[in-house]
C-alpha positions as CSV (number, residue, x, y, z in Angstrom):
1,X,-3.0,18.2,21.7
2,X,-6.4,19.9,22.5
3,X,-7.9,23.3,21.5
4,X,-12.0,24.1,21.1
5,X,-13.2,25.0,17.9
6,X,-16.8,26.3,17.1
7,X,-18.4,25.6,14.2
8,X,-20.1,27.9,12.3
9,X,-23.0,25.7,11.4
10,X,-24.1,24.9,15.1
11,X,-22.0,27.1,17.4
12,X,-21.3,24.3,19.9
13,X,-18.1,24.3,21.2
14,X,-16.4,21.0,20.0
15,X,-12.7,19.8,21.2
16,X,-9.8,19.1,18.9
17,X,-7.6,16.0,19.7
18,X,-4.7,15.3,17.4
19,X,-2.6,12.7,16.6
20,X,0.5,14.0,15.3
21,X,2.0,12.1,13.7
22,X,0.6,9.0,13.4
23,X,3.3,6.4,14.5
24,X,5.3,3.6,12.4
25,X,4.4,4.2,9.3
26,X,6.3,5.2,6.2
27,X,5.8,8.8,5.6
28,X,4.2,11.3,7.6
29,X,0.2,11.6,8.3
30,X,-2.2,12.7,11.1
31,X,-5.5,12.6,12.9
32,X,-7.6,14.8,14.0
33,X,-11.1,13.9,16.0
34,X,-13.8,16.7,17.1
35,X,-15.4,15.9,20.7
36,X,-18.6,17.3,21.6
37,X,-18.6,18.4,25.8
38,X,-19.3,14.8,26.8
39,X,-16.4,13.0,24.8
40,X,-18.7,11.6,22.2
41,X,-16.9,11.6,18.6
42,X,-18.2,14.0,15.8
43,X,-15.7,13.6,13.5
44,X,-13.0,11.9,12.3
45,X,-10.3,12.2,9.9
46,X,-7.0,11.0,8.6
47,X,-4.9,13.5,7.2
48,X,-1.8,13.5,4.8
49,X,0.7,16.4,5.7
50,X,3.2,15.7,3.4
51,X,3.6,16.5,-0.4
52,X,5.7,14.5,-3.2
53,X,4.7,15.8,-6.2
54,X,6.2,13.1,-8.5
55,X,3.3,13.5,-11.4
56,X,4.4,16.9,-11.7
57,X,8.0,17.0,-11.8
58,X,9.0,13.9,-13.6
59,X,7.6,15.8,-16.9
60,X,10.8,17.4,-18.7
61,X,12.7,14.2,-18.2
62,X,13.0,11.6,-21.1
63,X,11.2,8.2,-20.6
64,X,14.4,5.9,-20.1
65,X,14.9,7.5,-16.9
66,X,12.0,6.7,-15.2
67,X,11.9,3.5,-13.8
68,X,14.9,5.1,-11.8
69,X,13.3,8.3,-11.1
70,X,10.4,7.2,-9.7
71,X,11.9,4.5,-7.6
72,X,13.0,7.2,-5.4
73,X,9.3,7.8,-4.0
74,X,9.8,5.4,-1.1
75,X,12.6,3.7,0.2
76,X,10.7,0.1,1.3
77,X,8.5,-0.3,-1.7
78,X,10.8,1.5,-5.0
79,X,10.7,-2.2,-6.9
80,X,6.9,-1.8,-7.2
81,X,7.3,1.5,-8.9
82,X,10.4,0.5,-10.5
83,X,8.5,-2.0,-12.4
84,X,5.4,-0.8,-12.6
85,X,7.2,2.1,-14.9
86,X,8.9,-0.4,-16.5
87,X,5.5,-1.8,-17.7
88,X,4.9,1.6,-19.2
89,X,8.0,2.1,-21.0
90,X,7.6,-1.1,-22.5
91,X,4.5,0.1,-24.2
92,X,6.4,3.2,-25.0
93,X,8.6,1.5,-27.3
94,X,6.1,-1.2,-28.3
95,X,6.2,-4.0,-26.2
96,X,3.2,-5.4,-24.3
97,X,3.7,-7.7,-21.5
98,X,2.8,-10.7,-23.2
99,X,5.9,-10.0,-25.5
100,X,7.9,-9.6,-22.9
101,X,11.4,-12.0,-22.9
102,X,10.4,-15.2,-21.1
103,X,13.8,-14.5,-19.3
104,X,12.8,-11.2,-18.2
105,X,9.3,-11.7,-17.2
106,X,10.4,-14.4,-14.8
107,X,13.4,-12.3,-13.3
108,X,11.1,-9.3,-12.7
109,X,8.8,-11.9,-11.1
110,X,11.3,-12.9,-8.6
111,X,12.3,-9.3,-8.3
112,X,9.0,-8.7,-7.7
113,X,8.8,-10.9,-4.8
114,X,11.4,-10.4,-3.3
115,X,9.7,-6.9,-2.7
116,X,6.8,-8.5,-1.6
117,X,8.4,-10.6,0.9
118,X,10.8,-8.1,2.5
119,X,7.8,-5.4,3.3
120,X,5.4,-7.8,4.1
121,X,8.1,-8.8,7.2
122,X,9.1,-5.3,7.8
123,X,5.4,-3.9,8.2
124,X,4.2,-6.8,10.1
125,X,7.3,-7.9,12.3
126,X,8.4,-4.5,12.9
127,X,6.0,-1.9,12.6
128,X,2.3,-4.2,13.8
129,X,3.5,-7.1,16.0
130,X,4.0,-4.8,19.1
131,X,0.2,-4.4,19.1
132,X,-1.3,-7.4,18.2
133,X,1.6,-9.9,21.2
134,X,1.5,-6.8,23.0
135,X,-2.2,-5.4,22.9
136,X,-3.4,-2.2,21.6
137,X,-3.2,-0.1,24.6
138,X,0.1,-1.3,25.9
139,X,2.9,1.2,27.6
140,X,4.7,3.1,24.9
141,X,7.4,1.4,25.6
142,X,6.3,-1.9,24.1
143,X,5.4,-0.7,20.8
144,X,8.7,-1.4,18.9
145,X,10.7,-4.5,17.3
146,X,13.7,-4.1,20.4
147,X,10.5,-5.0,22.5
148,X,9.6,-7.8,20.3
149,X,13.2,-8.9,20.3
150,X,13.2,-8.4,23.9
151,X,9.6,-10.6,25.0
152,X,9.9,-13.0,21.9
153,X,13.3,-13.0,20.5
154,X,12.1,-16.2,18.1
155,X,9.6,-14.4,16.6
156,X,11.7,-11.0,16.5
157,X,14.7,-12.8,14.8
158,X,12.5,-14.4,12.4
159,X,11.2,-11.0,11.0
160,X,14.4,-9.3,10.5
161,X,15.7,-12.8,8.9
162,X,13.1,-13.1,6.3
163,X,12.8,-9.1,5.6
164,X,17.0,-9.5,5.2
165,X,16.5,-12.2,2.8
166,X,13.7,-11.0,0.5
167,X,16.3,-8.0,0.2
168,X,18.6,-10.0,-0.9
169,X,16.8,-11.5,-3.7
170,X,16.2,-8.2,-4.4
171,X,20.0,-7.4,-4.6
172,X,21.1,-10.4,-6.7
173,X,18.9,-9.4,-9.5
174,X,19.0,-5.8,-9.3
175,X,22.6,-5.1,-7.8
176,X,21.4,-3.3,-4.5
177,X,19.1,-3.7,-1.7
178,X,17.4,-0.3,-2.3
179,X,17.0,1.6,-5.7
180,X,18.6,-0.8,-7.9
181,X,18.5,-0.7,-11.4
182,X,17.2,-4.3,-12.8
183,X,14.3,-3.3,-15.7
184,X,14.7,-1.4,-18.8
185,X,12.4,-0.6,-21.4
186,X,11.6,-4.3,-23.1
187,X,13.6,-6.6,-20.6
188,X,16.0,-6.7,-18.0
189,X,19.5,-5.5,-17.9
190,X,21.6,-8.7,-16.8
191,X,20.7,-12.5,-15.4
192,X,21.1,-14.2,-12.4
193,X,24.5,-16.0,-12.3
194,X,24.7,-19.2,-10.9
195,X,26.8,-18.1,-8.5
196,X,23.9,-16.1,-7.1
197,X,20.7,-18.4,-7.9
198,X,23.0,-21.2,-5.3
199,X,23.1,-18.5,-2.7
200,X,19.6,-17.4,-2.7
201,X,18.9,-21.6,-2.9
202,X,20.7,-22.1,0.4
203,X,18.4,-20.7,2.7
204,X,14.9,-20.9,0.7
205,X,13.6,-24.0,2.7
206,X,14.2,-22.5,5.9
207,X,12.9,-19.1,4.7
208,X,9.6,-21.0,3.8
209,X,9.3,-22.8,7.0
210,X,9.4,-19.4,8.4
211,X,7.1,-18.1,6.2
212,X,4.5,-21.0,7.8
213,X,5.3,-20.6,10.9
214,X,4.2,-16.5,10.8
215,X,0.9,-17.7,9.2
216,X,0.7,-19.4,12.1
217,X,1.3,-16.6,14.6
218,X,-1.2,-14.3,12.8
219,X,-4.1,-17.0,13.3
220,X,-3.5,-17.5,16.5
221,X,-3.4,-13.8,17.6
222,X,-6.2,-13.3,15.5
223,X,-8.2,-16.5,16.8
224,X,-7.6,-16.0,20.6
225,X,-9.3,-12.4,20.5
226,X,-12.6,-13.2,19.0
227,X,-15.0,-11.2,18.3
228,X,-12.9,-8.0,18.8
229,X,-10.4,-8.9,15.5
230,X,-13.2,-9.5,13.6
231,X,-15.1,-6.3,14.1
232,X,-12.3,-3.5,15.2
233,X,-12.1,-0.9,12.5
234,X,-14.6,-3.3,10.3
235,X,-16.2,-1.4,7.2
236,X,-17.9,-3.0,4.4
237,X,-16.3,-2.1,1.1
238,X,-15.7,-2.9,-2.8
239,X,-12.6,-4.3,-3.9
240,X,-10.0,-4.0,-6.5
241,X,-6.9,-6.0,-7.5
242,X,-5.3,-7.7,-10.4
243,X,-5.9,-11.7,-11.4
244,X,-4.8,-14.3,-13.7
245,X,-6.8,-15.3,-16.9
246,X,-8.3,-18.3,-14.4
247,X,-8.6,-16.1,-11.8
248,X,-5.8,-17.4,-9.6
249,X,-3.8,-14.4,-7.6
250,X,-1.9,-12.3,-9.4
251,X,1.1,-9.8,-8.0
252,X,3.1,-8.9,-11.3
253,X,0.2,-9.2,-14.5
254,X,-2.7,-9.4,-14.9
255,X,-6.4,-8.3,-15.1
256,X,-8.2,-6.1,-12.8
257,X,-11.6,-7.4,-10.9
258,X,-13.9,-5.8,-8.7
259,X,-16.0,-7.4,-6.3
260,X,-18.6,-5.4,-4.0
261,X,-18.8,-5.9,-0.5
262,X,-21.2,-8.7,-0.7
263,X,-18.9,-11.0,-3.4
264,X,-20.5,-9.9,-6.5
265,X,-18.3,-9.1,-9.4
266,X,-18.7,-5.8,-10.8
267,X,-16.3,-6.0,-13.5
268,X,-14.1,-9.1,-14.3
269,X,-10.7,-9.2,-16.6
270,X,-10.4,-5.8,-17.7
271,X,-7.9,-4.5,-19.2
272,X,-6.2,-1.9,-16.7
273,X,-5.0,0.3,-20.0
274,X,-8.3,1.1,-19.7
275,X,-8.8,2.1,-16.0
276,X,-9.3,5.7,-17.2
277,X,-12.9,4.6,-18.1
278,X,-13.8,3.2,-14.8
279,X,-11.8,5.1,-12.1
280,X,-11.6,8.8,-11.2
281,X,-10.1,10.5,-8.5
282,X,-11.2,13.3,-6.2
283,X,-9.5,16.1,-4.4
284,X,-10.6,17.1,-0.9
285,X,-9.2,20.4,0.4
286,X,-8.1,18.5,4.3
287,X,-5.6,16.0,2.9
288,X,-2.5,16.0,0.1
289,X,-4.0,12.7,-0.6
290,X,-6.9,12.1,-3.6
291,X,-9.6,10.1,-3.5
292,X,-10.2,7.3,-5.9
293,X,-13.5,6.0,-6.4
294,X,-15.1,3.3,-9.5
295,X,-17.2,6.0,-11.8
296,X,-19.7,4.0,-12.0
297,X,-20.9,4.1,-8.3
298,X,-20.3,7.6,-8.1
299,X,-18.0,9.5,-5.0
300,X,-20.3,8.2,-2.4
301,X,-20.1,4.3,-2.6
302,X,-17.7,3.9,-5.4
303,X,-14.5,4.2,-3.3
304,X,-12.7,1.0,-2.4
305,X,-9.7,-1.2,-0.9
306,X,-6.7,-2.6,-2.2
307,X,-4.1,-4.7,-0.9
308,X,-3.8,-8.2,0.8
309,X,-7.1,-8.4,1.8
310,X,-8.8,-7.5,-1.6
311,X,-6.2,-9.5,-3.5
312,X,-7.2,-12.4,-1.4
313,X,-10.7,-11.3,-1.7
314,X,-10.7,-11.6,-4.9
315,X,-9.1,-14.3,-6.2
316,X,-10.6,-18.0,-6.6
317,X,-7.4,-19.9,-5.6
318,X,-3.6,-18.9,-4.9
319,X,-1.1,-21.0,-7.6
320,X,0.9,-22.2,-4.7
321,X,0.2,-25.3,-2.8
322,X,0.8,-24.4,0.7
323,X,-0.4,-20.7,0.4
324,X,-3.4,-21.6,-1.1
325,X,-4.6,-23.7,2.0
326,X,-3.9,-21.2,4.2
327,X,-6.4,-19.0,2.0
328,X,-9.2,-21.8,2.0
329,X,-8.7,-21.7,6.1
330,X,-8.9,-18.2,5.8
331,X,-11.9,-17.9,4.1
332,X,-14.0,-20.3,5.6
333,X,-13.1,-18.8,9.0
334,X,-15.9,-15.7,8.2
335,X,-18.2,-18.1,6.9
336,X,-19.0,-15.0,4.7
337,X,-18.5,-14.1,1.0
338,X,-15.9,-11.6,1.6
339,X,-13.8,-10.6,4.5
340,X,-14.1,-7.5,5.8
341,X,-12.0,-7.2,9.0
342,X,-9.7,-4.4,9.0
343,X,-7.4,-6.6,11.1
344,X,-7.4,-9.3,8.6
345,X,-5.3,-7.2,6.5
346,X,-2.7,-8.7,8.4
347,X,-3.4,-12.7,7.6
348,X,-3.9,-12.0,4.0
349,X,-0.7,-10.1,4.1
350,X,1.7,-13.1,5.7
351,X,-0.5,-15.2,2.9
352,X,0.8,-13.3,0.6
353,X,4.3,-13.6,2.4
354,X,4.3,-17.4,2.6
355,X,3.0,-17.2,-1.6
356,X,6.3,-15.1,-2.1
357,X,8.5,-17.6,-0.8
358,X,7.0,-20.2,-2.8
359,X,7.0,-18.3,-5.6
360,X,10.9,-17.8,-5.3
361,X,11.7,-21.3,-4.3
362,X,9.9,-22.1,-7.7
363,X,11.5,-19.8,-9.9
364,X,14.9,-20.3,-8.3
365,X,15.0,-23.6,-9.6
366,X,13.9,-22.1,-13.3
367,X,17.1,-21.7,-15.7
368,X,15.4,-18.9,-17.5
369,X,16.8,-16.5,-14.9
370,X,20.3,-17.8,-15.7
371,X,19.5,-16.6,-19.5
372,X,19.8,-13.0,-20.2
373,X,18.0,-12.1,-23.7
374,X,18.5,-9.2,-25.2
375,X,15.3,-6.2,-25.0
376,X,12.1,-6.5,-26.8
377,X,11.1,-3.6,-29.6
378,X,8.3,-3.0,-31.3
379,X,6.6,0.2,-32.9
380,X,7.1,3.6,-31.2
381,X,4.1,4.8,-29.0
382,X,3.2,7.9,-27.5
383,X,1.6,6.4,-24.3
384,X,2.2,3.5,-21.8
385,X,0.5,2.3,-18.9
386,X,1.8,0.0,-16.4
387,X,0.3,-1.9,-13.7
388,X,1.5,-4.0,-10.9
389,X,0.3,-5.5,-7.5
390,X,2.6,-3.6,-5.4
391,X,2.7,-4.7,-1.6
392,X,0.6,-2.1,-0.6
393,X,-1.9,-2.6,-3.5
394,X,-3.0,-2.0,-7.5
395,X,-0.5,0.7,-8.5
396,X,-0.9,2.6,-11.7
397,X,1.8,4.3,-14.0
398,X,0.6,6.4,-16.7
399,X,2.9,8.4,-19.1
400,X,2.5,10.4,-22.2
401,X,6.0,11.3,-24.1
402,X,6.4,14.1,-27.1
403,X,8.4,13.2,-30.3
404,X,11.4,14.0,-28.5
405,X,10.5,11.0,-25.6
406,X,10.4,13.2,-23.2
407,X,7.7,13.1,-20.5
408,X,4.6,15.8,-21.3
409,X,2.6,14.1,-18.4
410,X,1.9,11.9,-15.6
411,X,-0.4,10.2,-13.5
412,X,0.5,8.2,-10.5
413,X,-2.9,6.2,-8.6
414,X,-0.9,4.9,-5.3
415,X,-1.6,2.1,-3.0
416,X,-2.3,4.3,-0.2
417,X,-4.2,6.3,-2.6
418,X,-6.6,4.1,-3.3
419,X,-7.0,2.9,0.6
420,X,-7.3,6.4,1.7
421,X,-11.3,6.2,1.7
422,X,-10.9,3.3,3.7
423,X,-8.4,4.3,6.4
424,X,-10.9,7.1,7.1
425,X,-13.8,4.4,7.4
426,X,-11.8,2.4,9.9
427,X,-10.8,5.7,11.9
428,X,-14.3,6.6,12.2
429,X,-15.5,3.7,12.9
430,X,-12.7,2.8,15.6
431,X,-13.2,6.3,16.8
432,X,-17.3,6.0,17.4
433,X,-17.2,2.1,18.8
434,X,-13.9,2.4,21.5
435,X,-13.3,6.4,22.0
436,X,-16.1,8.0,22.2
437,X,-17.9,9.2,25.6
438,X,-14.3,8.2,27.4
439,X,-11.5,10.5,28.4
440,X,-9.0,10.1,25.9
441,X,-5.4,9.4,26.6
442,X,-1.9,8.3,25.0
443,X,-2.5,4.4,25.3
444,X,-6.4,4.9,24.3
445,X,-5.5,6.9,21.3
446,X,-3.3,4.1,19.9
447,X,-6.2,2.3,18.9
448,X,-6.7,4.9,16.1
449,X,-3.0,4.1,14.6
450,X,-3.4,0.3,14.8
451,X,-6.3,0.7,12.6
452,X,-4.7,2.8,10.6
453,X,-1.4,0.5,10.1
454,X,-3.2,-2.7,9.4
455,X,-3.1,-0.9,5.8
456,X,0.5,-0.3,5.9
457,X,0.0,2.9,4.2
458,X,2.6,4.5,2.9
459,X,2.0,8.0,2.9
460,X,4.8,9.2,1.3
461,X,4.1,7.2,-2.2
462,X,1.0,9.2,-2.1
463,X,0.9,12.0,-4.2
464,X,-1.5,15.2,-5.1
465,X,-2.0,17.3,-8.2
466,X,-0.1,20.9,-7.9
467,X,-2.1,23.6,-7.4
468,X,-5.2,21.5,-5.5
469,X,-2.6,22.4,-1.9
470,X,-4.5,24.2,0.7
471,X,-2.5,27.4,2.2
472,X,-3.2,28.7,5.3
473,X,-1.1,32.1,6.5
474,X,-0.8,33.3,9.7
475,X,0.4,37.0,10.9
476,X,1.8,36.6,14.5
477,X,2.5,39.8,16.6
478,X,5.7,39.8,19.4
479,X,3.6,38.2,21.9
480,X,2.6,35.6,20.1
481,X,-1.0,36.5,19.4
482,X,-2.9,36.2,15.5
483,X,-3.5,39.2,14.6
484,X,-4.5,38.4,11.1
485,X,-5.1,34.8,8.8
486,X,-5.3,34.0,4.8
487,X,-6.3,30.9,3.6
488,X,-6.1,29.6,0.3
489,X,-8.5,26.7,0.0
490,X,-8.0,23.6,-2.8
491,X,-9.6,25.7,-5.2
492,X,-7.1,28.6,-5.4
493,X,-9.9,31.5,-3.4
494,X,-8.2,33.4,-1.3
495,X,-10.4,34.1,2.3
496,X,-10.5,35.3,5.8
497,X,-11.8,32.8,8.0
């Protein structure tokens, strides 16, 4: 979609190209470019389109509810908010992590990846492999898993096979494949019984042979398209993500640590309760998505990324044997302190994949999910915070409660959230490097999205403050013509443009 648009600090006429919406992705997004009269890129953004408005209308509801409630943001990753507000409500009736049930911390583990795994397959099988075995600028008909099932019916059958299994850990523990109920405030509600833990053990082996074998496919795709994978959509950043006490990689609980784009620590092991004093979030009047940056550096070069690539960033070794050397060939293949390729979101997240199915082999054969121990208590608080790696990235919960445990307010900081800075990076810098000065078309355009789905966003997990949402109305005569327009920026003035 095209249409000129002057600007009022310059007058040039400038083109409008859109991208709406941007394609397989969970939730709803677009992007919008400004073209100068020779095709040359001026601008760049991703937008969010869509509003959720979770912070807002959870408050009313009593506490209990809400690791149910908030599940219902998304529909691939709802464990990561399931238990990431169970981490809160633990606090809220006085249970840190660390007192936790052995039992349950080891079956919200494996609930945990379970999650893991079945995205991880479902974002890279189905949503990104039609790029990367099919190229970025192939015919629109290529870009879907039927195509991939189709051209490579090995590699299509081993994505839905290992995203159908990691749901079905996620059923046995939780009773359903989507918006189960398995944590409650201070434990779990019921065991594995051994009827299930044999089940899930029957197909484990092949699941992590699998698991290898994608690792495999990603280096190889990656490797045989040097230098462009290193360097499409490539931005320097910082980094966030949670780790273990000895720094190993940590999905479920742990510290946070920041590195900056040159592999220096900025903070180590600190206590996310506290993320209050080192993050802050900003509202931009284009997008229904905020913008977190580390307070320290300030809005400009605060912001950072989150995910599989920072999580394998940051950590100094992954606890599983065969993971782990796939992160040490990893590594050394930039030679550099820290990766930075966009498209290496991608490796670090079938990493993470294969460290999922270890993870569950390992736990499988654990009797402690067989034992079912009754909830943890402790002293009544007024506020809980809870943390988890979800797939995507850090997520935050943050709830304060009345006397009456009821929910007086909320703060969500999202995966995507968090990424948002740097999806905008990579579409600008994709944008400037491959579109501009050409004529744009479908198949060009592309190039834009794959950047933009090496994050897996999911846009609709990303939620705004009411209030901050831009309005624009439009008075349209009978023959279709604007005869008059209001617009209500983020800040709630009212203007004619």
């Amino acid at each position: 979609m095209y249409e000129h648009l002057e600007t009022a600090k310059n007058k040039e006429k400038l083109k409008r190209v859109v991208i709406d919406p941007v394609s397989r992705v969970e939730g709803h997004g677009k992007v919008t470019l400004l073209l100068d009269e020779n095709n040359h890129v001026q601008q760049a953004r991703l937008h969010i389109v869509e509003f959720r408005g979770f912070e807002k209308f959870i408050q009313g509801r009593p506490y209990w509810e809400l690791p149910v409630l908030v599940q219902r943001l998304c529909g691939i990753c709802p464990v990561s908010h399931h238990l990431a507000a169970a981490k809160a409500i633990d606090q809220l009736v006085g249970v840190d992590p660390n007192n936790l049930p052995t039992s349950a911390t080891k079956l919200r583990k494996l609930l945990h990846f379970g999650q893991v795994l079945q995205s991880h397959a479902l974002h890279f099988f189905h949503l990104s492999s039609p790029d990367l075995l099919f190229g970025f600028e192939s015919d629109i008909q290529k870009r879907s898993i039927v195509a991939v099932l189709n051209d490579f019916p090995d590699i299509g059958l081993q994505g839905v096979k290992l995203r159908k299994y990691g749901q079905e850990v996620i059923r046995m523990v939780s009773g359903k494949r989507i918006h189960g109920t398995g944590a409650i405030a201070g434990g779990m509600n019921k065991a594995l019984s051994k009827a299930e833990r044999d089940y899930l053990l029957t197909d484990i082996d092949q699941i992590i042979a699998w698991a290898v074998s994608a690792v495999g496919l990603v280096k190889t795709v990656h490797r045989s398209n040097l230098p462009y994978y290193d360097h499409f959509g490539t931005i320097p950043s910082n980094y966030l993500s949670m780790v273990q006490p000895d720094g190993a990689l940590e999905l479920y609980h742990g510290d946070l640590r920041v590195k900056n784009a040159n592999g220096e620590t900025l903070f180590d092991h600190m206590d996310y309760c506290r993320y209050n004093d080192y993050i802050r979030e900003e509202v931009r009047s284009w997008s229904y998505m905020k913008f977190p940056y580390l307070t320290a550096l300030g809005k400009e070069n605060g912001w950072y990324r989150v995910g599989p690539l920072a999580r394998v960033n940051n950590c100094d070794y992954i606890n599983t044997p065969i993971a782990e050397r796939e992160r040490v060939e990893f590594k050394a293949h930039s030679g550099e302190a820290m990766v930075h390729s966009t498209l290496a979101f991608h490796w670090a997240r079938l990493i993470e994949l294969l460290h999922c199915a270890e993870s569950i082999q390992a736990l499988l054969h654990d009797s402690d999910v067989l034992r079912h121990d009754e909830p943890a208590q402790g002293e009544r608080r007024f506020e809980g915070i809870g943390v988890i790696e979800a797939t995507r990235g850090t997520l935050f919960h943050h709830y304060q409660v009345d006397e009456n445990d009821i929910v007086t307010k909320a703060n969500l900081i999202v995966s995507t959230t968090s990424n948002n800075m740097g999806m905008n990076e990579s579409v600008r810098q994709v944008a400037a490097e491959y579109l501009s000065g050409q004529t744009l078309t479908e198949t060009l355009l592309n190039n834009l999205e794959v950047a933009i789905r090496a994050y897996d966003p999911c846009l609709s997990c990303a939620t705004h403050a009411v209030g901050k949402m831009p309005l624009q109305l439009e008075l349209i005569n009978a023959t279709g013509d604007i005869i008059d327009t209001l617009v209500k920026n983020h800040t709630g003035e009212i203007a004619r443009p």
